[in-house]
ChimeraX commands (.cxc) that place a marker at each C-alpha (Angstrom):
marker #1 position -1.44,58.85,266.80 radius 0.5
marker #1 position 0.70,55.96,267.54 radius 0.5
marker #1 position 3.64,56.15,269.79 radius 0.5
marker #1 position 6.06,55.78,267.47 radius 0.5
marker #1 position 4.74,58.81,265.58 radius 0.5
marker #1 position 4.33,60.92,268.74 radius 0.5
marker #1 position 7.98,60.21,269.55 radius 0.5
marker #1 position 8.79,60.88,265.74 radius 0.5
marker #1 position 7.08,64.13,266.29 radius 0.5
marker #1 position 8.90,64.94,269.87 radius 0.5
marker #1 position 12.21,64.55,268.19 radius 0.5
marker #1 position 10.97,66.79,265.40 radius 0.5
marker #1 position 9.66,69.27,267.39 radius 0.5
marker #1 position 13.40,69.03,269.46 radius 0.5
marker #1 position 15.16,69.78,266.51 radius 0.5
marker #1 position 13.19,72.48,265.23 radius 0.5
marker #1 position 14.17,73.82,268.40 radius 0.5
marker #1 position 17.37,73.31,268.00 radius 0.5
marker #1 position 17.66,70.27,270.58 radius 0.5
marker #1 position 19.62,67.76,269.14 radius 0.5
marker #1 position 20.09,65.03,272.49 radius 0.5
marker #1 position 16.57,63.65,273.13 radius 0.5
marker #1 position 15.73,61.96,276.33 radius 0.5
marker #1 position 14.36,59.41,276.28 radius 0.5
marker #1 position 12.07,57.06,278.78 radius 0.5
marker #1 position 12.43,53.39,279.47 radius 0.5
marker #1 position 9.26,53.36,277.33 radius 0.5
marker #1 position 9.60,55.07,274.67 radius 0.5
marker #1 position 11.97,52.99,273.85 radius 0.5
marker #1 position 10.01,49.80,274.42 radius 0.5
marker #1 position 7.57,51.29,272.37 radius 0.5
marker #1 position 9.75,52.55,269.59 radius 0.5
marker #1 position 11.59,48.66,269.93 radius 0.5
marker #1 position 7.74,47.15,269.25 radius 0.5
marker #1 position 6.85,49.70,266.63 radius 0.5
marker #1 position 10.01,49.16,264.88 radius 0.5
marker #1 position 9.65,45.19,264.80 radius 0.5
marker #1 position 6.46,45.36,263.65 radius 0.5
marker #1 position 7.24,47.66,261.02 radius 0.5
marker #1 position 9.55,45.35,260.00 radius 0.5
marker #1 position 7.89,42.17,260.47 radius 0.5
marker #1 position 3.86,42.81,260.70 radius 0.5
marker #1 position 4.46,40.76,264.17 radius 0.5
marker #1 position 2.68,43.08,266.85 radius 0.5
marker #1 position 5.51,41.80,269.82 radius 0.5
marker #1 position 3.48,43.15,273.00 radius 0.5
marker #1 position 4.91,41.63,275.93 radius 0.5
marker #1 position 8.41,43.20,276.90 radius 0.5
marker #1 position 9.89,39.81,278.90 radius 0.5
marker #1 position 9.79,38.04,275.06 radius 0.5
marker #1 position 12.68,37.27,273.89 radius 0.5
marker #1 position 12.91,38.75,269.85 radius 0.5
marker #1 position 15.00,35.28,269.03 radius 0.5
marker #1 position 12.17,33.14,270.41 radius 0.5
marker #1 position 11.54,31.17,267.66 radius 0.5
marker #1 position 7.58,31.58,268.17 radius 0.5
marker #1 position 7.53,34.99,267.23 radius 0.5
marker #1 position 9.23,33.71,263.70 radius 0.5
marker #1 position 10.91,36.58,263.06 radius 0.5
marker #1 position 13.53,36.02,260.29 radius 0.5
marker #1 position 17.08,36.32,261.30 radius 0.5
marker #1 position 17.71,38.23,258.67 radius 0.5
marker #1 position 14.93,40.95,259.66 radius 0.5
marker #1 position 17.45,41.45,262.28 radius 0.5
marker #1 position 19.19,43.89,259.94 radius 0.5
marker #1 position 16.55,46.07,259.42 radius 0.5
marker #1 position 15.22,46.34,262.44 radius 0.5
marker #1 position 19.02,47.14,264.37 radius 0.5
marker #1 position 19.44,49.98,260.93 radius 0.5
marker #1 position 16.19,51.24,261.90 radius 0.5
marker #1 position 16.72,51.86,265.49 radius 0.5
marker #1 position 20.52,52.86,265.06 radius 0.5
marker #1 position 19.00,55.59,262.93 radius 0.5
marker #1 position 16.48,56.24,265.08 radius 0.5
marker #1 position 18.83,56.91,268.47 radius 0.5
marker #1 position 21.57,57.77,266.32 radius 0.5
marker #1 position 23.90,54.76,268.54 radius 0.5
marker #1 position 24.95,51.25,267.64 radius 0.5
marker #1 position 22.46,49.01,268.05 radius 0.5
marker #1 position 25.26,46.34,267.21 radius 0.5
marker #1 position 27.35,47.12,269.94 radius 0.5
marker #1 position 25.23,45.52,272.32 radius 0.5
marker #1 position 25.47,42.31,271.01 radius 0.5
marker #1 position 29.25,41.82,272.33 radius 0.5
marker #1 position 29.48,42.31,275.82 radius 0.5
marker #1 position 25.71,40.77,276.59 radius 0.5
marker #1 position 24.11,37.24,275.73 radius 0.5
marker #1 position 21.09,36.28,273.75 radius 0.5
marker #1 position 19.10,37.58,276.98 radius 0.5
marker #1 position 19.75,41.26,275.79 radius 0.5
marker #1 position 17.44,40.30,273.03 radius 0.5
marker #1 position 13.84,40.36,275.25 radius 0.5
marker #1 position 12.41,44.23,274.74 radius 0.5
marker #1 position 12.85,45.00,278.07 radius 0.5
marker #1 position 16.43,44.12,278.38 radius 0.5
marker #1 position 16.89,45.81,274.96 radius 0.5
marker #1 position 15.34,49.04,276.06 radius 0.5
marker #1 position 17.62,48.93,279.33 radius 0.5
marker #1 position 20.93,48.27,277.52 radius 0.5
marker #1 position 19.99,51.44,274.95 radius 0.5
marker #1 position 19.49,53.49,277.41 radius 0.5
marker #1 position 22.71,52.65,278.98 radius 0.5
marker #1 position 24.19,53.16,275.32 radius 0.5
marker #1 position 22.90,56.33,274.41 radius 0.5
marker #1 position 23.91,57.68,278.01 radius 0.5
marker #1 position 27.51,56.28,277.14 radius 0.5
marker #1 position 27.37,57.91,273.70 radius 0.5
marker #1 position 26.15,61.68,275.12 radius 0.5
marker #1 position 28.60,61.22,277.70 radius 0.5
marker #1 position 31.35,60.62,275.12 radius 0.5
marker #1 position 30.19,63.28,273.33 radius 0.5
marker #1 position 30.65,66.25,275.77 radius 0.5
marker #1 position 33.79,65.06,276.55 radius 0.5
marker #1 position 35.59,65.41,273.60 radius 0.5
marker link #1:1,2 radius 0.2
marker link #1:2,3 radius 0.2
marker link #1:3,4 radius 0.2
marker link #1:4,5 radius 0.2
marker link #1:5,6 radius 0.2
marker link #1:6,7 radius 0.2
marker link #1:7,8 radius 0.2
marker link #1:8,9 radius 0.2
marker link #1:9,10 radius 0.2
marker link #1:10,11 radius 0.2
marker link #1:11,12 radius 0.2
marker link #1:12,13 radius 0.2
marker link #1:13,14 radius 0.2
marker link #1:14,15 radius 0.2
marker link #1:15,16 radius 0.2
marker link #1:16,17 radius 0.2
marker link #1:17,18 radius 0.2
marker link #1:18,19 radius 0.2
marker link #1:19,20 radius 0.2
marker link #1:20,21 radius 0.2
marker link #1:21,22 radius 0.2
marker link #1:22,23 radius 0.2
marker link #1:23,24 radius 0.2
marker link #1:24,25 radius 0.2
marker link #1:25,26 radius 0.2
marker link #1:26,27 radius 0.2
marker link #1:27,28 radius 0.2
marker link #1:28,29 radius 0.2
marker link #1:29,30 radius 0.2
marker link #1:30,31 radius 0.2
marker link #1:31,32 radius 0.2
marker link #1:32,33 radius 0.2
marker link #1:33,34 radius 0.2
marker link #1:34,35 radius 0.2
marker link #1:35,36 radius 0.2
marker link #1:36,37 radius 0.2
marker link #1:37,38 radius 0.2
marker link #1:38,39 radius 0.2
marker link #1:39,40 radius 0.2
marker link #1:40,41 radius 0.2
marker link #1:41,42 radius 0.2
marker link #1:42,43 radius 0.2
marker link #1:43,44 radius 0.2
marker link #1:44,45 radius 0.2
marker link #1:45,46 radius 0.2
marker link #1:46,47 radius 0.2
marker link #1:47,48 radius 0.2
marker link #1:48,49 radius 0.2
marker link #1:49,50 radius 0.2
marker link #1:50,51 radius 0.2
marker link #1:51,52 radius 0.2
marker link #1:52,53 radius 0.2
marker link #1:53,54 radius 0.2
marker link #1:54,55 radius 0.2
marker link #1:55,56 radius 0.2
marker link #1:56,57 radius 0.2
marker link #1:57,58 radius 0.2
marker link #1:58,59 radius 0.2
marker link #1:59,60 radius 0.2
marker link #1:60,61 radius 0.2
marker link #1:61,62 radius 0.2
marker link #1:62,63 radius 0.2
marker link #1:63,64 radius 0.2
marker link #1:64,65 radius 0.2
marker link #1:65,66 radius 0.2
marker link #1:66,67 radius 0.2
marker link #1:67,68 radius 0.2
marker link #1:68,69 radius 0.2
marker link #1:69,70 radius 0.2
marker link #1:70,71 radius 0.2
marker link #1:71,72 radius 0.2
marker link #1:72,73 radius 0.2
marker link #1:73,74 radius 0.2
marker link #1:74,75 radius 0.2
marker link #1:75,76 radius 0.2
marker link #1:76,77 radius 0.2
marker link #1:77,78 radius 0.2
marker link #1:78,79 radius 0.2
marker link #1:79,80 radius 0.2
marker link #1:80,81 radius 0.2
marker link #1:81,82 radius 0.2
marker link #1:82,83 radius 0.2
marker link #1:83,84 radius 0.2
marker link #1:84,85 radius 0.2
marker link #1:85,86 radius 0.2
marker link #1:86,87 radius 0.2
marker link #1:87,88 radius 0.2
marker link #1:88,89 radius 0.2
marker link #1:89,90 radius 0.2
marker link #1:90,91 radius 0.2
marker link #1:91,92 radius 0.2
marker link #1:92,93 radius 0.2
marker link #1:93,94 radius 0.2
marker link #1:94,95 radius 0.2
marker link #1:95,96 radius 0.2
marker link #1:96,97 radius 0.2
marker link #1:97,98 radius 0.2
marker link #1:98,99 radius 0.2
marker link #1:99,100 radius 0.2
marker link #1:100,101 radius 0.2
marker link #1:101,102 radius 0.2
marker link #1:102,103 radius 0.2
marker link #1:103,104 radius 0.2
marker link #1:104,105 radius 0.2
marker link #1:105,106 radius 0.2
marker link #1:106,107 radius 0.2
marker link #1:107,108 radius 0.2
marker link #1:108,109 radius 0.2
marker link #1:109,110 radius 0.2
marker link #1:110,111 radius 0.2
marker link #1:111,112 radius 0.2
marker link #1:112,113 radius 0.2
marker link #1:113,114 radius 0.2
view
């Protein structure tokens, strides 16, 4: 089972439960960041200093779309977001993975506050 069906199945198996706010690890979401592009894109992205705009990956930019709709569905935040208050360097996995983290922690806190 690949990791991105093992975390499919975590989440799953939180809900049944009744769990809705999964935590998540720095690399799961790596993981679920590389499974997604490659969903996306058949390009298997394994190193997590790449950055997904490096033009040797050739990634479309317009694969872009797909991939942030995937993952906002995914972790239920907006992957857009992160594109205004960080540069292009946000874009290498394990920058990504940080600055979701940081985003879904924003979003649960915003959550049980209201």
């Amino acid at each position: 089972m690949g990791c991105y069906a093992a975390l499919r199945e975590t989440q799953m198996l939180f809900k049944l439960r009744g769990e809705e706010n999964v935590k998540y690890e720095k690399n799961d979401v790596i993981n679920l960041i590389q499974d997604t592009v490659f969903k996306v894109t058949q390009i298997r992205v394994t190193s997590t200093e790449i950055n997904l705009l490096d033009t040797s990956l050739d990634i479309r930019p317009s694969d872009f779309i797909y991939i942030f709709n995937l993952l906002e569905q995914e972790l239920k935040v907006s992957v857009t977001d992160l594109l205004i208050n960080h540069s292009y360097r946000v874009m290498e996995i394990n920058s990504l993975s940080k600055a979701l983290l940081e985003l879904i922690k924003t979003n649960e806190s915003c959550t049980i506050q209201t």
